[in-house]
VOSEVO-775864 format. One line per field, with one value per residue (C-alpha): residue number from 1; x, z, y. Coordinates in Angstrom, 1 decimal, padded with zeros to 4 digits. Each point is the difference from the previous one (the first is absolute). Layout:
BEGIN
k [NUM	...]
x [X	...]
z [Z	...]
y [Y	...]
This chain:
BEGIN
k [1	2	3	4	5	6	7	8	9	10	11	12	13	14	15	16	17	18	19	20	21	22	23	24	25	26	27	28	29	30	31	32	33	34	35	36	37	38	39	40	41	42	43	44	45	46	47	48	49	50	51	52	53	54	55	56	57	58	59	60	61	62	63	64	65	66	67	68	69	70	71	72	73	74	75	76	77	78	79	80	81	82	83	84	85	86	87	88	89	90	91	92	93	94	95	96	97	98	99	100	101	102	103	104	105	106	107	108	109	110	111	112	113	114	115	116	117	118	119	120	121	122	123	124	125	126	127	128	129	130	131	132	133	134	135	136	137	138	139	140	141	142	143	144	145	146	147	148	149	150	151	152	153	154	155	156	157	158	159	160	161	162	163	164	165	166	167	168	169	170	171	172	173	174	175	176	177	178	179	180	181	182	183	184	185	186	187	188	189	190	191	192	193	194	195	196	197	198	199	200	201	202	203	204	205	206	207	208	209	210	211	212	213	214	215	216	217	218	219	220	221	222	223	224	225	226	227	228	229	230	231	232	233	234	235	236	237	238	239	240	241	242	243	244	245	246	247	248	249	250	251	252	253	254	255	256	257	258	259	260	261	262	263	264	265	266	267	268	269	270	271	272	273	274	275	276	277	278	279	280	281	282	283	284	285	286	287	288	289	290	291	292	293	294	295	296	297	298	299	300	301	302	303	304	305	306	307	308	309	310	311	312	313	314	315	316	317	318	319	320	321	322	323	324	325	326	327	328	329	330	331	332	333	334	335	336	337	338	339	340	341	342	343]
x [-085.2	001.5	003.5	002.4	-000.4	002.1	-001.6	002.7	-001.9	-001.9	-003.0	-003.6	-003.5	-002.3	-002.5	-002.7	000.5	-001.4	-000.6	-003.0	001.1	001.4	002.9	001.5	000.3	001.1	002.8	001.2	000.1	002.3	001.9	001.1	-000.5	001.1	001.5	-002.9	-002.9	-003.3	-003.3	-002.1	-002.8	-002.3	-002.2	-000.8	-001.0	-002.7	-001.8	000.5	003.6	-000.1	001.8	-002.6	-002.8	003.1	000.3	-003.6	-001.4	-001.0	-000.8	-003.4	-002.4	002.0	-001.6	001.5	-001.5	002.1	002.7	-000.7	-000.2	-002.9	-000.3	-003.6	-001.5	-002.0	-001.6	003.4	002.0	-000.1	000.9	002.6	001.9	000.2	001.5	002.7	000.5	000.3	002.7	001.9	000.3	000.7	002.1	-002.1	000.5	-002.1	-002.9	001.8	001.9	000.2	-001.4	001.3	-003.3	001.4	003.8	000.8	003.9	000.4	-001.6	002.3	003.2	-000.4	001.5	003.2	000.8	001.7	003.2	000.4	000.2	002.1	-002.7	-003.8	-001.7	-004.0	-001.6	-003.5	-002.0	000.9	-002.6	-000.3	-000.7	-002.5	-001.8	-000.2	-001.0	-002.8	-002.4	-003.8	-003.1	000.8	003.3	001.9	002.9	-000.4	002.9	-001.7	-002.0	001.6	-001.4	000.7	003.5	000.7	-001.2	001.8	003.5	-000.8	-001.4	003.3	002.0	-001.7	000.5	003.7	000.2	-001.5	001.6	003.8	-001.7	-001.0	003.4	002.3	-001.2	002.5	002.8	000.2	001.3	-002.4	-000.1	-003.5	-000.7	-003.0	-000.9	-001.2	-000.2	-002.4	002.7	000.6	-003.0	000.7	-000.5	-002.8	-003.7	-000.1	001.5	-000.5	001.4	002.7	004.0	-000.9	-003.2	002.3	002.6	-002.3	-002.0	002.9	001.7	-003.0	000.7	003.1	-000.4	-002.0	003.8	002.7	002.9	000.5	-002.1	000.4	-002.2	-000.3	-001.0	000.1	000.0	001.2	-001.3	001.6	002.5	000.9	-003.2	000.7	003.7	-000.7	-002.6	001.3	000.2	003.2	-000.2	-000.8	-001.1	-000.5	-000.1	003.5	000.0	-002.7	000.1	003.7	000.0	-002.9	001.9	002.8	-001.4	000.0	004.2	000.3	-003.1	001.0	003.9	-001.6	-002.5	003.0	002.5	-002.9	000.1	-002.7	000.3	-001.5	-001.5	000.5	-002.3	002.4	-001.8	-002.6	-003.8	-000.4	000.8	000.9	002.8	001.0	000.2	003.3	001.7	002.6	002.1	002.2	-002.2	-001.9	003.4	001.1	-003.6	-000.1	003.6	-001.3	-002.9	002.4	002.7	-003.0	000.6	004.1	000.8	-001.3	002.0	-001.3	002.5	-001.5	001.0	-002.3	-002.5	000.3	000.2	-003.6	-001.7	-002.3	-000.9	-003.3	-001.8	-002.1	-003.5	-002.2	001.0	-003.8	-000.1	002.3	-000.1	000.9	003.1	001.2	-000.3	002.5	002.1	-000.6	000.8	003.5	001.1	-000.8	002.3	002.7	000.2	-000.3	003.1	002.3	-000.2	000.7	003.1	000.8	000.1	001.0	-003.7]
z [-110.4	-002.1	000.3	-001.7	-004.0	-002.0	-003.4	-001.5	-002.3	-001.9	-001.5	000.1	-000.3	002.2	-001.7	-002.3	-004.3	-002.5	-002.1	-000.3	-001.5	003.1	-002.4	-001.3	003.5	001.4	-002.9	000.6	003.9	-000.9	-002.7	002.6	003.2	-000.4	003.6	001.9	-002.1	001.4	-001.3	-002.1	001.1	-003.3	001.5	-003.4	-001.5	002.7	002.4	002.8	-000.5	002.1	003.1	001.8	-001.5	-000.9	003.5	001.0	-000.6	002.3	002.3	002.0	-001.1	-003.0	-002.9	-003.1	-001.8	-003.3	001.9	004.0	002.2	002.7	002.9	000.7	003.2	-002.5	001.0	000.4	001.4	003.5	-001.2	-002.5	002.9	002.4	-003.0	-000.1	003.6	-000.1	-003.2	001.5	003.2	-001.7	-002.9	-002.6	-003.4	-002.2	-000.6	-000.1	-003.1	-003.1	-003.2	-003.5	-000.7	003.0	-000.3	-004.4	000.8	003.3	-002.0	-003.3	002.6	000.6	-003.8	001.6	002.2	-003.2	000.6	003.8	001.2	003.4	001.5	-000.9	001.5	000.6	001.0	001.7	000.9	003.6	003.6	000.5	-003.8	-001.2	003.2	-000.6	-004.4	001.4	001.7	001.2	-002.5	001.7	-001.0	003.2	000.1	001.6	001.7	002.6	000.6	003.4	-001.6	-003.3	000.4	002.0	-002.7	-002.9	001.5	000.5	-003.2	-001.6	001.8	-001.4	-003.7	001.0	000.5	-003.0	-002.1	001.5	-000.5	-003.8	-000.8	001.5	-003.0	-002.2	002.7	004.0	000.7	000.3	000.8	000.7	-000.1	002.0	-001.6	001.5	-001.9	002.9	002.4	-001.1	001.7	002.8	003.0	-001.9	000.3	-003.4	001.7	003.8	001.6	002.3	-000.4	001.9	-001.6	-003.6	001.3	002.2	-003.4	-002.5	002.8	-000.6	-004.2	001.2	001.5	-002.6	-002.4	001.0	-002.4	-000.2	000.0	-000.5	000.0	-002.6	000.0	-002.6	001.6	003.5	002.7	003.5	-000.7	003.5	000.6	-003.2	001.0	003.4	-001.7	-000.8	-003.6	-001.6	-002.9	000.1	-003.4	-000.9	-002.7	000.4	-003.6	001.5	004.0	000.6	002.8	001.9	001.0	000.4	002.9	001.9	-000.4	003.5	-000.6	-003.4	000.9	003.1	-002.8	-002.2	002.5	001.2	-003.1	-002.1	-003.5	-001.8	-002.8	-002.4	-002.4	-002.1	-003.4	-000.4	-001.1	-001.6	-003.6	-000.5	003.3	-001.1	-003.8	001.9	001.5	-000.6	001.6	001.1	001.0	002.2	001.3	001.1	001.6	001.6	001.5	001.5	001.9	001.4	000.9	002.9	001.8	-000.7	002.3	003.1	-000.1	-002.4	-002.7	-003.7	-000.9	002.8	-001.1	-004.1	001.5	001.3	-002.1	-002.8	-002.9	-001.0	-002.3	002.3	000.0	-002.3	-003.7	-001.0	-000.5	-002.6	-003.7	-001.0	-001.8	003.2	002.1	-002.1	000.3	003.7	000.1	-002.4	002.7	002.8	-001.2	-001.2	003.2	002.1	-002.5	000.8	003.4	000.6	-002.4	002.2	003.2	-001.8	001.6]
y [091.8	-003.3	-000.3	002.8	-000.1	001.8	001.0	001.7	003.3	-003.1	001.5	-000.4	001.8	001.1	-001.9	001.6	000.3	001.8	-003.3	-001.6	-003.6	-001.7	-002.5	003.2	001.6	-002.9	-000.2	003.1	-000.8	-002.7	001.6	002.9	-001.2	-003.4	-000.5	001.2	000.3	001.3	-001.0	002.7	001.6	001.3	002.5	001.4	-003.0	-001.1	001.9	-002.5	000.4	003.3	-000.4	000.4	-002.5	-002.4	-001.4	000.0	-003.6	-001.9	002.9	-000.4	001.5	002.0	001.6	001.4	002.7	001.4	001.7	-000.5	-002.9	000.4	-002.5	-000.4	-002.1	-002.6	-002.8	-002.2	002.3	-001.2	-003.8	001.4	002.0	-002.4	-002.4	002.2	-000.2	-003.4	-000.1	002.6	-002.2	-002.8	001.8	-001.7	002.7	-002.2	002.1	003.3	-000.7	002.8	-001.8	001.0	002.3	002.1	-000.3	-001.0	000.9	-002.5	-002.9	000.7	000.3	-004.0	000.0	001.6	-003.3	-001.1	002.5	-000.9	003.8	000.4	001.4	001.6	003.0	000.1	003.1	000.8	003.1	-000.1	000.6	003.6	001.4	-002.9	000.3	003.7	-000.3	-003.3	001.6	-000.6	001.0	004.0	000.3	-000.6	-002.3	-002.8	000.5	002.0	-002.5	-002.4	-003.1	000.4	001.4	-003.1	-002.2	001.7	-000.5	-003.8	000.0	001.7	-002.1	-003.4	002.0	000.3	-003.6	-001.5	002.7	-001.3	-003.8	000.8	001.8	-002.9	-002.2	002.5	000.4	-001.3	003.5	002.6	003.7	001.6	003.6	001.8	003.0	003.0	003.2	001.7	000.3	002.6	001.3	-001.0	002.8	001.7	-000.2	-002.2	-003.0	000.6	-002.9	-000.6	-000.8	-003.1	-001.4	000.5	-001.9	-002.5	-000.6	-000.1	-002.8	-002.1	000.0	-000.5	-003.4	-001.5	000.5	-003.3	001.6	003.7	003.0	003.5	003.2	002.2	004.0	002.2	003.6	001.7	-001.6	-001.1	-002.2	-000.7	-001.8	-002.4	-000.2	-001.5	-003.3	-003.1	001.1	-001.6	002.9	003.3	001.8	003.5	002.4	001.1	002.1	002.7	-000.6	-001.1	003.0	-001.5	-002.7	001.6	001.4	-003.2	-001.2	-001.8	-002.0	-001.1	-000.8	-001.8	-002.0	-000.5	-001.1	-002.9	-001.5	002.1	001.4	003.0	000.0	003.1	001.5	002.1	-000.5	002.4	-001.3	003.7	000.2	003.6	-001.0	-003.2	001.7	002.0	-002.6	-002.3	-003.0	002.5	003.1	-002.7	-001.8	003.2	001.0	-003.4	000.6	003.5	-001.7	-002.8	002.7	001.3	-003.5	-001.1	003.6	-001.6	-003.4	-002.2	-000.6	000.3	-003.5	-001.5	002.5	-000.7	-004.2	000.4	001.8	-000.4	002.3	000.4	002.8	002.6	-001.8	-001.4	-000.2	000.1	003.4	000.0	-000.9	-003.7	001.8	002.0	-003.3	-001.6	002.8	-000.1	-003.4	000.3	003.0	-002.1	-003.1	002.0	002.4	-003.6	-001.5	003.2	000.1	-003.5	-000.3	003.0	-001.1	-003.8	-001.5]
């Protein structure tokens, strides 16, 4: 963990927009998120925007058909693996960069280094959920595969790396976030891997990020496990699973008190939810989810100090219209609570 960082409720996004024109997202990333803005991820305007396809290239052996990314043992595959050996041992992330074709939103952001922002936030589809949506030619994720799941952490990590390279051209302070929605599978026969082996393969990502890095999940999952990484920020869908973390009060107060900060997703990515809510409807639900954590000894203002605020995933799914007013909530409900506690 980097040394304690106090965010003070500043908002950002998970990462995913409904846009498809990446100026125009990134204007709006910069008209309400002008302290830490996050690059946008356009899923609907390219297929090999999906999390899934958007951090494959460079991958031995990778092959993309429409929606799905198959690894297949080609002809190069040999020679292309142990090249990533050899620039993961030598932490070389030149070939395992995201071009524009994959990633519209992260090229447009350079245009942002114009307002010097305090600090930007990167995002990536982290170990255990791409190496359970890549699989081989019969559908298996690669993941459980030894060889291959040893391969795709180093070759996460080296994506880590240039990503946090690329984004210091707009500011030298960086946050990344690994994302990794099928947690919240964890313990089932759909993702049947151990505690360890997530932690052990999220450690390696990890390594490849020099600023700070934080871990994203948007459902129930065990928190403890995430809790005890060297993850700086931990995010969560606090509007529909506030309770599921709740659960785990000593390890959070223990994460807080050494230096780490949540990250809470109080605006809701639904429009028929976030069509009911206001700044103060989500103020008050917000204070409710803290309240589970201030009754064992931390005090609100250290809590509300390192914290961010963040809607409850992806913004994708919603119109272009209901982003914005995802996006106006999110800034307003950040700009209360920090003339509140005078942050």
């Amino acid at each position: 963990m980097a040394p304690k960082v106090e965010f003070n409720c500043l908002p950002t996004i998970i990462g995913s927009m409904p846009q498809t024109d990446p100026k125009e997202a990134c204007a709006l990333v910069a008209k309400y998120l002008p302290d830490l803005p996050a690059w946008p991820q356009l899923p609907n305007g390219s297929n090999l925007e999906n999390m899934y396809i958007q951090f494959s290239e460079g991958f031995p052996g990778i092959v993309i058909e429409g929606a799905k990314a198959y690894v297949e043992n080609s002809a190069a595959f040999d020679s292309r693996l142990e090249q990533l050996y050899n620039d993961d041992a030598e932490n070389n992330p030149d070939r395992y960069g995201i071009s524009a074709d994959y990633a519209a939103g992260l090229h447009a952001f350079l245009d942002l280094k114009a307002q010097h922002p305090r600090m930007v936030k990167g995002q990536m589809t982290g170990p255990i959920t791409w190496g359970l949506m890549v699989t081989d030619r019969q559908q298996r994720g690669i993941l459980y595969d030894d060889l291959l799941a040893e391969a795709l952490s180093k070759f996460l990590r080296l994506k880590a790396m240039w990503q946090e390279r690329f984004l210091r051209q707009v500011s030298p302070e960086t946050l990344i976030f690994v994302d990794e929605p099928y947690l919240t599978s964890l313990g089932t026969a759909f993702v049947a891997v151990s505690g360890e082996q997530v932690k052990s393969l999220l450690e390696v990502v990890f390594s490849g990020i020099t600023g700070l890095k934080g871990v994203h999940c948007c459902g129930s999952t065990d928190w403890s496990l995430l809790l005890a990484t060297s993850a700086d920020v931990l995010s969560f869908d606090t509007y529909n699973y506030a309770d599921s973390l709740g659960c785990y009060p000593a390890e959070v107060k223990a994460f807080v008190e050494r230096g780490g900060n949540i990250a809470w997703g109080i605006v809701p990515n639904d429009e028929e939810a976030e069509a009911k809510e206001t700044v103060n409807s989500l103020y008050d639900r917000l204070g409710e989810a803290m309240a589970m954590f201030t009754r064992d000894g931390l005090s609100i203002k250290q809590l509300v100090a390192q914290s961010l605020l963040t809607p409850s995933c992806t913004l994708a799914s919603l119109s272009a219209e209901a982003s914005i007013q995802a996006l106006e909530l999110l800034s307003e409900l950040s700009a209360r609570l920090r003339s509140k506690y005078s942050l």
